[in-house]
FIKOL-892027 format. One record per atom (N, C-alpha, C, O, CB): atom name; residue in three letters; residue number from 1; x, y, z. Coordinates in nm, 2 decimals. Glycine has a CB too. Layout:
> CA ALA NUM X Y Z $
...
END
This chain:
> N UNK 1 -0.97 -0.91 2.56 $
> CA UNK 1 -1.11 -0.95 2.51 $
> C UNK 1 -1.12 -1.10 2.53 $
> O UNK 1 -1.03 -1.18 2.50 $
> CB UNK 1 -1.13 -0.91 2.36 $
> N UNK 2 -1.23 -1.14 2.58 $
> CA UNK 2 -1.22 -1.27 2.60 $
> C UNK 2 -1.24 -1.35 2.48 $
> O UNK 2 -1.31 -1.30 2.39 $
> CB UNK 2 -1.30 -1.30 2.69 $
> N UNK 3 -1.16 -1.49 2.45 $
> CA UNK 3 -1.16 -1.57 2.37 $
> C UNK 3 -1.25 -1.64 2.24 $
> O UNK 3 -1.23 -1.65 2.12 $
> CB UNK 3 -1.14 -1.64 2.45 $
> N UNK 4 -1.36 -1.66 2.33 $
> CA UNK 4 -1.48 -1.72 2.25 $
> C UNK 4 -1.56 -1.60 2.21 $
> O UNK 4 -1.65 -1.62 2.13 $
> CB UNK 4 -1.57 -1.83 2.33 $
> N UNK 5 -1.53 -1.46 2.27 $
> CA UNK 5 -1.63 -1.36 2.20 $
> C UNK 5 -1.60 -1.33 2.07 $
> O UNK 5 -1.69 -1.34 1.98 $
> CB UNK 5 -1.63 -1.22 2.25 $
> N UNK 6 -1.40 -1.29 2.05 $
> CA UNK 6 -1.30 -1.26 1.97 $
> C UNK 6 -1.32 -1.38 1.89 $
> O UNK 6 -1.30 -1.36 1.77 $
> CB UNK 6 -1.16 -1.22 2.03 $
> N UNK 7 -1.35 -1.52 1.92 $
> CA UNK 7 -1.34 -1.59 1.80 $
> C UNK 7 -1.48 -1.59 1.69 $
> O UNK 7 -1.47 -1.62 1.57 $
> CB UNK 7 -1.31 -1.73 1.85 $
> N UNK 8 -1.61 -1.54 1.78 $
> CA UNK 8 -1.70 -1.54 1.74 $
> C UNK 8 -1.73 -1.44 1.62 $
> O UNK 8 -1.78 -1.46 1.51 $
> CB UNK 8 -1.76 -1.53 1.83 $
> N UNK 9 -1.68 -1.33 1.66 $
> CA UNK 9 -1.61 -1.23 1.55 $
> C UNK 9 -1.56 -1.26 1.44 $
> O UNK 9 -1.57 -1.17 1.36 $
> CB UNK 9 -1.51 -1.18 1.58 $
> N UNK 10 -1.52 -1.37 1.42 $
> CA UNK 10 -1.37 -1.38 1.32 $
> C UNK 10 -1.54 -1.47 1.22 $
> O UNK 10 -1.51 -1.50 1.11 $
> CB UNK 10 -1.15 -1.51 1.41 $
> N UNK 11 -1.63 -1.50 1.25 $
> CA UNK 11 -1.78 -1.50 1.19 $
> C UNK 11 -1.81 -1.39 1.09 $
> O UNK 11 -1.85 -1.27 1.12 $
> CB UNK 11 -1.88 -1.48 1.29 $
> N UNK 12 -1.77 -1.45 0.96 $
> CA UNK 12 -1.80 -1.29 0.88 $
> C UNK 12 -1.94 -1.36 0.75 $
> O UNK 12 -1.98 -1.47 0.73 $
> CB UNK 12 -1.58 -1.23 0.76 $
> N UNK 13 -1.98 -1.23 0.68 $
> CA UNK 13 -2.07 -1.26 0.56 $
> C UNK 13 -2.01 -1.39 0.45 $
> O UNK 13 -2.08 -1.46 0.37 $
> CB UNK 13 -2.09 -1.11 0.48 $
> N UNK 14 -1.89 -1.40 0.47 $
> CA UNK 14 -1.85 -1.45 0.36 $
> C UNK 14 -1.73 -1.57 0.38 $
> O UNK 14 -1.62 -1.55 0.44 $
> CB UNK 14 -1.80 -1.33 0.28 $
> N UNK 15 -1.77 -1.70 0.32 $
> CA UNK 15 -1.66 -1.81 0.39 $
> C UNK 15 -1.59 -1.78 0.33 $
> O UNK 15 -1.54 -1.89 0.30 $
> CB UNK 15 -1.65 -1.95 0.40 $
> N UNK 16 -1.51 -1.69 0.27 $
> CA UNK 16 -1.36 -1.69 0.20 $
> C UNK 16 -1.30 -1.60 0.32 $
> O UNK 16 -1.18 -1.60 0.32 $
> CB UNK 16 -1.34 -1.61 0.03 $
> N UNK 17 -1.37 -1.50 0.43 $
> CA UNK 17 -1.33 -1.40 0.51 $
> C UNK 17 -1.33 -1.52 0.65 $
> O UNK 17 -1.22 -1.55 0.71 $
> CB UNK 17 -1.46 -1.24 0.52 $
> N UNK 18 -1.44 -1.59 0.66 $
> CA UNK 18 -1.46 -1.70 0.75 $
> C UNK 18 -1.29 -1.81 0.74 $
> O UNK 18 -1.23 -1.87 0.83 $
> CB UNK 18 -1.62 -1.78 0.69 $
> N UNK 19 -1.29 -1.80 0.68 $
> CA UNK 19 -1.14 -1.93 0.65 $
> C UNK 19 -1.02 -1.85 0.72 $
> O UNK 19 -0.94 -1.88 0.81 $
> CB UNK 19 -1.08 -1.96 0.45 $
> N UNK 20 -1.06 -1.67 0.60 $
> CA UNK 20 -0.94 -1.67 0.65 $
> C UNK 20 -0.96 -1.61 0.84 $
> O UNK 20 -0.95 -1.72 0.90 $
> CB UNK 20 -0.85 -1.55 0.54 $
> N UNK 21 -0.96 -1.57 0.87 $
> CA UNK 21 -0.95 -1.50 1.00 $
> C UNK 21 -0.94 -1.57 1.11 $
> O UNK 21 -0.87 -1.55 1.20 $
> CB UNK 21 -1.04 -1.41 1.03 $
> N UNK 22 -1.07 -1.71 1.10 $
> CA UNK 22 -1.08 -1.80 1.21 $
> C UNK 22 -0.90 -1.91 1.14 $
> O UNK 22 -0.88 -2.02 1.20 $
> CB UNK 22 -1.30 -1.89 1.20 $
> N UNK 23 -0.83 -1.87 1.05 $
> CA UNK 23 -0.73 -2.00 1.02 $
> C UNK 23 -0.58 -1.92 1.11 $
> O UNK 23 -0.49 -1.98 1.17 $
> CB UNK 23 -0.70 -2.03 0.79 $
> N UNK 24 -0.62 -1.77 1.09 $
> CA UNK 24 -0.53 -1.67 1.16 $
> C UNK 24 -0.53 -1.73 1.32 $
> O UNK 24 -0.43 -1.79 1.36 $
> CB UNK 24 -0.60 -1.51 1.14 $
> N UNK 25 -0.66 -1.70 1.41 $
> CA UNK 25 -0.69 -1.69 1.51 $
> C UNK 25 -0.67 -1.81 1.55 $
> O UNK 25 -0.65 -1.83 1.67 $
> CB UNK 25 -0.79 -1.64 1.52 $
> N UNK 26 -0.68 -1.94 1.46 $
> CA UNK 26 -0.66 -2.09 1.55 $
> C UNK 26 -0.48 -2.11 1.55 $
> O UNK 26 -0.43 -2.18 1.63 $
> CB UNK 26 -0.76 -2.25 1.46 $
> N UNK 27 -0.40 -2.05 1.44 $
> CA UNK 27 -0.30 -2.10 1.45 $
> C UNK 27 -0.18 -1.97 1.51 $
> O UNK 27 -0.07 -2.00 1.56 $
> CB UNK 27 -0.28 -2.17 1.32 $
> N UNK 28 -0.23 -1.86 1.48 $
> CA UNK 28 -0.14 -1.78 1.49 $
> C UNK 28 -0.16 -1.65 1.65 $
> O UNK 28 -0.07 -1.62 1.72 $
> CB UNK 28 -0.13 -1.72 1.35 $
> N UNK 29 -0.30 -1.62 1.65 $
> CA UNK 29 -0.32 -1.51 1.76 $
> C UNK 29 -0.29 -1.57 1.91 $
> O UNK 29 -0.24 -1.51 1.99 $
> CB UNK 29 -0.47 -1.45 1.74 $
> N UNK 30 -0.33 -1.66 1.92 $
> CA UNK 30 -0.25 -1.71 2.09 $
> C UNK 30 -0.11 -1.70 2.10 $
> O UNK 30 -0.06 -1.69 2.21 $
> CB UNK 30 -0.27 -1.88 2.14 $
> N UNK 31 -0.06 -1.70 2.00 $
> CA UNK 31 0.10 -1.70 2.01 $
> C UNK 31 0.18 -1.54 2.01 $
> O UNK 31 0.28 -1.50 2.07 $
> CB UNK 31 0.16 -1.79 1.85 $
> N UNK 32 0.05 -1.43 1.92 $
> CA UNK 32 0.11 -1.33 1.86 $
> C UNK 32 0.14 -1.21 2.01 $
> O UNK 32 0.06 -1.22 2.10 $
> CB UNK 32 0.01 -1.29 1.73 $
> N UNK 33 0.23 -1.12 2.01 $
> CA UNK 33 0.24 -1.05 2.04 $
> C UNK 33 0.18 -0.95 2.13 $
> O UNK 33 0.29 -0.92 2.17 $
> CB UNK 33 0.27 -1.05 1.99 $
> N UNK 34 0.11 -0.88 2.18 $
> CA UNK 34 -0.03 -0.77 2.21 $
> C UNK 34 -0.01 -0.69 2.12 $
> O UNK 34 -0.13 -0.67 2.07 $
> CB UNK 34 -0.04 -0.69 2.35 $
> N UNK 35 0.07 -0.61 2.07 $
> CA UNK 35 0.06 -0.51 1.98 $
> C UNK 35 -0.04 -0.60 1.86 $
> O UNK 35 -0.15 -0.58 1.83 $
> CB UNK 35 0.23 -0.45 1.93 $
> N UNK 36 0.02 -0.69 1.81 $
> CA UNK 36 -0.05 -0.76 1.74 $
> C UNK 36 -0.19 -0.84 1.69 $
> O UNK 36 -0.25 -0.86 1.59 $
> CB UNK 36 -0.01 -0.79 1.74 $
> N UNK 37 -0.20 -0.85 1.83 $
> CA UNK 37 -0.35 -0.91 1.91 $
> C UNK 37 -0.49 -0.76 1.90 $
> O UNK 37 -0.61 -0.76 1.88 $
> CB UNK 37 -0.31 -0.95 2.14 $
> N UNK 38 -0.42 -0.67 1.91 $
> CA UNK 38 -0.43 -0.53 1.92 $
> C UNK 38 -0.50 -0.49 1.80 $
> O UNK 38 -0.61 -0.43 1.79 $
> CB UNK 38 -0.29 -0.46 1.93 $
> N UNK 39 -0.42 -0.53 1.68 $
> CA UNK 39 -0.43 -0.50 1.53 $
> C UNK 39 -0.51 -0.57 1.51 $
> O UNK 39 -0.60 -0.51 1.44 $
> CB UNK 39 -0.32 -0.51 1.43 $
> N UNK 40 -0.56 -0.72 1.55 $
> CA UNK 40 -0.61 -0.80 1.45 $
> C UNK 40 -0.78 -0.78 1.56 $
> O UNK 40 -0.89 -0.77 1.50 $
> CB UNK 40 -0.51 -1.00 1.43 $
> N UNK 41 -0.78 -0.77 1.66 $
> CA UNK 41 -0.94 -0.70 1.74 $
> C UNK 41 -0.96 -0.55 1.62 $
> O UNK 41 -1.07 -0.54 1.56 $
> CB UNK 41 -0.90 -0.62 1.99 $
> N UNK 42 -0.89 -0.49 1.61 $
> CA UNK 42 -0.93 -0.34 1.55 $
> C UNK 42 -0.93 -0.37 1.41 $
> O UNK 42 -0.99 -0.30 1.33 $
> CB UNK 42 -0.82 -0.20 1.58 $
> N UNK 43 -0.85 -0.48 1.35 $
> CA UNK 43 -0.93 -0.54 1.19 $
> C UNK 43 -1.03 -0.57 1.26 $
> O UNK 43 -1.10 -0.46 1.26 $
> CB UNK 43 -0.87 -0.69 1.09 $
> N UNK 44 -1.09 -0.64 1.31 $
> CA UNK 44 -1.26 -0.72 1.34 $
> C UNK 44 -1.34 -0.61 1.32 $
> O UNK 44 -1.46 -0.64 1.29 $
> CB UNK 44 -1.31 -0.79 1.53 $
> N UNK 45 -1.30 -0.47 1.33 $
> CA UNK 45 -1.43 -0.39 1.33 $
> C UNK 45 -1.48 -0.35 1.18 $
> O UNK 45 -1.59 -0.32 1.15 $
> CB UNK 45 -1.41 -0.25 1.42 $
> N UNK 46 -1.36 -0.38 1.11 $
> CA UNK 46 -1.38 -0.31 0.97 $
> C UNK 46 -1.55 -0.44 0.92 $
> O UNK 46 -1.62 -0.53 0.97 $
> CB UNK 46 -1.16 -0.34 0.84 $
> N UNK 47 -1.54 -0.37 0.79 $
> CA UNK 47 -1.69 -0.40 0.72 $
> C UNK 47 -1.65 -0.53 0.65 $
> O UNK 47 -1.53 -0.54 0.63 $
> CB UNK 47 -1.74 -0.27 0.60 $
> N UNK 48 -1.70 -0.62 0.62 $
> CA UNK 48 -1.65 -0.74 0.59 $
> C UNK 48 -1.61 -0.70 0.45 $
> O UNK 48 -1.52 -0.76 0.41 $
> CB UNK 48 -1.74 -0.87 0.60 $
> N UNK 49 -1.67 -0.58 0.34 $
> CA UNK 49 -1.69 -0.55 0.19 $
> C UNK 49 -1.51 -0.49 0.21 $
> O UNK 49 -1.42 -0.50 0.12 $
> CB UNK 49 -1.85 -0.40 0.13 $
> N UNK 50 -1.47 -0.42 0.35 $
> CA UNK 50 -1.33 -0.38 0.33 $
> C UNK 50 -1.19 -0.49 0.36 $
> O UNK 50 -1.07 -0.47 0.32 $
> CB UNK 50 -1.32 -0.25 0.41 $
> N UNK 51 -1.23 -0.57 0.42 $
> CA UNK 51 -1.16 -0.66 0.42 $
> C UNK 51 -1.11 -0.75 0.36 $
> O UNK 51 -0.99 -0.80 0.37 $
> CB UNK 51 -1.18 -0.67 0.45 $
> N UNK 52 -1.26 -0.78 0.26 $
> CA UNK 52 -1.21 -0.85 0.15 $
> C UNK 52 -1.16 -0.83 0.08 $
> O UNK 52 -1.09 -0.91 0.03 $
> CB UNK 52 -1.26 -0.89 0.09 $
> N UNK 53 -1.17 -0.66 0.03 $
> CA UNK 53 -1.12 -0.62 -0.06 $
> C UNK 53 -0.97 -0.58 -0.05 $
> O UNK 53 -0.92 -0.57 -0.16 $
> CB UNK 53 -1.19 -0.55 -0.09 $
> N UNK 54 -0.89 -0.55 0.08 $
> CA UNK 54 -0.78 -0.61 0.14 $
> C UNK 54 -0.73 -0.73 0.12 $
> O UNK 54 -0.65 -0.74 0.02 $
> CB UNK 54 -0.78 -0.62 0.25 $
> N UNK 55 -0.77 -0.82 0.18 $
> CA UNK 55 -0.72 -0.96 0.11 $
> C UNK 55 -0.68 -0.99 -0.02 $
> O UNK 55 -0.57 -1.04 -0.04 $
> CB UNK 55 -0.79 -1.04 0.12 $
> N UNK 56 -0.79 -0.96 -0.12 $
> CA UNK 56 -0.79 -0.93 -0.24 $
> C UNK 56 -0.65 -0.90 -0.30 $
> O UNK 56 -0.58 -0.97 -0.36 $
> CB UNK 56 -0.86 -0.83 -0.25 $
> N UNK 57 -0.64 -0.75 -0.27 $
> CA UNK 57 -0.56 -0.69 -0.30 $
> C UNK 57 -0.40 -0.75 -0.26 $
> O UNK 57 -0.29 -0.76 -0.32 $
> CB UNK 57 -0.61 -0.56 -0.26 $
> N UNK 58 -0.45 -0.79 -0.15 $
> CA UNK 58 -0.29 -0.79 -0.10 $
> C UNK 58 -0.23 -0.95 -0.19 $
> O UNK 58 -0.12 -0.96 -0.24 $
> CB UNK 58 -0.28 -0.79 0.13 $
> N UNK 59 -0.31 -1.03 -0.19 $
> CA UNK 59 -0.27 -1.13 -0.26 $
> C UNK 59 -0.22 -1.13 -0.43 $
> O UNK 59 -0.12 -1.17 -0.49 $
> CB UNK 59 -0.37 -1.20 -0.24 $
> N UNK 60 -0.36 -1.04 -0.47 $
> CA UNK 60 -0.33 -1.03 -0.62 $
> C UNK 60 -0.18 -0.92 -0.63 $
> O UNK 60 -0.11 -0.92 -0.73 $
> CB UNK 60 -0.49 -0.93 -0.71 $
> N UNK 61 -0.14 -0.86 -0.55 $
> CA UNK 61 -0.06 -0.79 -0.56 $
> C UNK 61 0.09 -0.83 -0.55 $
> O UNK 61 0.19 -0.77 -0.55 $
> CB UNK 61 -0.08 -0.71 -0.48 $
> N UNK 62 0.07 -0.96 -0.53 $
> CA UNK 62 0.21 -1.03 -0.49 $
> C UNK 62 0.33 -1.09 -0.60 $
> O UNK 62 0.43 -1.14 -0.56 $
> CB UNK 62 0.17 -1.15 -0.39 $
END
């Protein structure tokens, strides 16, 4: 997928989803793997209400 589409993406309803994804994509996805690159294009599709609520979770859960 090209670069600036996939980053355009990482553009969500909400700047707490906006931080996180575009903070992912500037420091970690050029480096990551393809399986991984893989995962984080097929997160982009989800709903931004499920994502958050992922994050959410996964943090409060720690």
């Amino acid at each position: 997928m090209e670069l600036a589409k996939l980053k355009w993406q990482c553009r969500r309803g909400s700047l707490e989803l906006d931080l996180l994804l575009k903070n992912y994509f500037d420091t970690v996805y050029l480096q990551a793997d393809n399986e991984e690159k893989t995962r984080f294009v097929e997160m982009l599709k989800l709903d931004d209400e499920v994502l958050l609520e992922f994050f959410l979770k996964t943090h409060t859960n720690k």
